[in-house]
C-alpha angles and dihedrals in degrees: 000000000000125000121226102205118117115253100260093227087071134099118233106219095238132023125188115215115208090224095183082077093056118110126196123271102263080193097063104085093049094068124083118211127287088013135132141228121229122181108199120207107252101255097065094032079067086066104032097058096160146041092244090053094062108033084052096052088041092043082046087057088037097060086043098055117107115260117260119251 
């Protein structure tokens, strides 16, 4: 029998979002402008335990990538 149902790997071509539900960002503050946010995985995250910790090891490859042409 088939079934009727959409394929689930397929847009609709219009949702509609309940936004009363919607609660602020309590990251926001947290980012500065013109900033990004990264999530590590958690390994990683277990190594990296601090902003500076990161931002140092990725300016260090940074510094060591070839320039570009």
């Amino acid at each position: 029998m088939p079934t009727t149902e959409p394929d689930v790997d397929e847009m609709q071509a219009e949702y509609h979002f309940d936004y009363s539900k919607a609660r602020p960002n309590r990251f926001a503050d947290r980012c500065k402008r013109g900033s990004r946010m990264v999530v590590l995985d958690p390994d990683v995250a277990e190594v990296f335990t601090t902003t500076e910790s990161v931002n140092a090891v990725l300016r260090a490859i940074i510094a060591n990538m070839p320039k570009a042409a």
